[in-house]
C-alpha positions as CSV (number, residue, x, y, z in Angstrom):
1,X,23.6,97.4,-69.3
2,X,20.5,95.5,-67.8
3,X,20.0,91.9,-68.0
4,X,16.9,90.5,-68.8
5,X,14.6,89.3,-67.2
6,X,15.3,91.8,-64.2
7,X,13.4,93.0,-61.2
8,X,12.4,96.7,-60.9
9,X,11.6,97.6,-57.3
10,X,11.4,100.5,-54.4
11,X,10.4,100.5,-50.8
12,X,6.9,100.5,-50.8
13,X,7.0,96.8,-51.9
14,X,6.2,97.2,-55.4
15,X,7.9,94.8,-57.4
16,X,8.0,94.7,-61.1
17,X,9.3,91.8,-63.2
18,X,10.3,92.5,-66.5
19,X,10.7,90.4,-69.7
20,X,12.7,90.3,-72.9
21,X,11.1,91.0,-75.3
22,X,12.8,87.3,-76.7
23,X,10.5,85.9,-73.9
24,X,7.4,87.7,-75.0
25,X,8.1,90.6,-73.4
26,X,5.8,92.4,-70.7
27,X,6.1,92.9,-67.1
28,X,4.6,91.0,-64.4
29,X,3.8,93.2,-60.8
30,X,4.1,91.8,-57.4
31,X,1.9,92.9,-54.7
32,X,0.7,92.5,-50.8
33,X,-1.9,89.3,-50.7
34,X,-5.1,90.5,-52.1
35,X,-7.5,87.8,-51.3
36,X,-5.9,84.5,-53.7
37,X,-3.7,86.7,-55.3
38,X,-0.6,88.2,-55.5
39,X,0.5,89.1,-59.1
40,X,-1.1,90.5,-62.7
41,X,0.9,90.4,-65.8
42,X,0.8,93.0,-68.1
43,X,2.0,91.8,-71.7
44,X,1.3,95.5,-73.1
45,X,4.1,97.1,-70.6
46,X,7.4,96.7,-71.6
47,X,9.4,99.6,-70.3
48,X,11.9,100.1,-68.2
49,X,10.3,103.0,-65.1
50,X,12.1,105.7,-65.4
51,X,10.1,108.4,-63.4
52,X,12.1,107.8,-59.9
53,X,14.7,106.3,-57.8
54,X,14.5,102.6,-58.4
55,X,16.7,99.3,-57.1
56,X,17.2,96.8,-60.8
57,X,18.6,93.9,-60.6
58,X,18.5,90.6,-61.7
59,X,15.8,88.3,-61.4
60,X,17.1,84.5,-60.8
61,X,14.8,82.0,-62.0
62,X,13.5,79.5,-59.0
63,X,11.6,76.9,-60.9
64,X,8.4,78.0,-58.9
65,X,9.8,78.7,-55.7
66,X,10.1,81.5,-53.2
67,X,12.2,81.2,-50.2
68,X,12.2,83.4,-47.0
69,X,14.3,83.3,-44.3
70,X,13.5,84.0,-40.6
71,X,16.3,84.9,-38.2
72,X,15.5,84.6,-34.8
73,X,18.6,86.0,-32.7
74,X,22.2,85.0,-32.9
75,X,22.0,81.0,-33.4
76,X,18.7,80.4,-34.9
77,X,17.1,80.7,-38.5
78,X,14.7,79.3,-39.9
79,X,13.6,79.5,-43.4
80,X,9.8,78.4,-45.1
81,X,9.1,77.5,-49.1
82,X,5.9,79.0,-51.0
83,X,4.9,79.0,-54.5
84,X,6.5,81.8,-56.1
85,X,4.3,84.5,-57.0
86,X,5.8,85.0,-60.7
87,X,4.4,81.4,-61.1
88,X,0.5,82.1,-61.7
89,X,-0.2,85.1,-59.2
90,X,-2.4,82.3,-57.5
91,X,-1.7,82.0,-53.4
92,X,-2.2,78.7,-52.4
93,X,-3.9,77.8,-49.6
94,X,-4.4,75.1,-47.0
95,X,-8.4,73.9,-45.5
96,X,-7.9,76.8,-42.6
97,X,-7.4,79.9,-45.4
98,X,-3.2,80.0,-44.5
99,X,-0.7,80.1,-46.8
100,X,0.8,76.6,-48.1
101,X,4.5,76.6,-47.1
102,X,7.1,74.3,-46.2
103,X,10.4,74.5,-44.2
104,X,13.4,74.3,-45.9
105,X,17.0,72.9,-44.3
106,X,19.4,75.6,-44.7
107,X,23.1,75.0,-45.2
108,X,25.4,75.9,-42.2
109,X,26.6,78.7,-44.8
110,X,22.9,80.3,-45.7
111,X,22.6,80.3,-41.7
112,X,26.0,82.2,-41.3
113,X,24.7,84.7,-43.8
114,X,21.2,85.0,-42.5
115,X,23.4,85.7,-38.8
116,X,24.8,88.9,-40.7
């Protein structure tokens, strides 16, 4: 059984969020930066891929955020917030064209995992 929404997704970094049809429905796909953006929904798709291998699994809601976590050997992470991408698709960006992002303080845990 799949839980909706979930997150469709195989190696070549295409994502694929897709909605209940309770929440409207439709799918919204992730990509590589393309200039300011970085998602399109798609309120016509609503099905489930099933021409391939693919990874589902369930999409956790963030309120907005995306976090990614850096490991830098043995003792050492660090870990930068973004706007997620499932927000508006729109990168935000600071006066020099980069990225707006902000460290985060992880938990001795989340550093114990990020070790692994």
């Amino acid at each position: 059984m799949l839980w909706f929404p979930l997150t469709t997704f195989f190696i070549s970094f295409s994502f694929i969020l897709c909605y209940d049809g309770s929440a409207g429905g439709g799918c919204k796909k992730l990509f590589r930066k393309v200039g300011d953006r970085s998602s399109e929904f798609y309120p016509e798709i609503n099905d489930i891929r099933r021409d391939g291998s693919y990874i589902y699994e369930e999409f956790i809601e963030t309120q907005g955020t995306d976090v990614k976590m850096y490991t830098v050997g043995p003792d050492y992470g660090h870990a930068e917030a973004r706007k997620s991408p499932t927000v508006d698709g729109k990168v935000e960006r600071n006066e020099d064209g980069k990225e707006v992002r902000f460290p985060v303080i992880l938990t001795l845990r989340e550093k114990e995992i990020a070790r692994r």
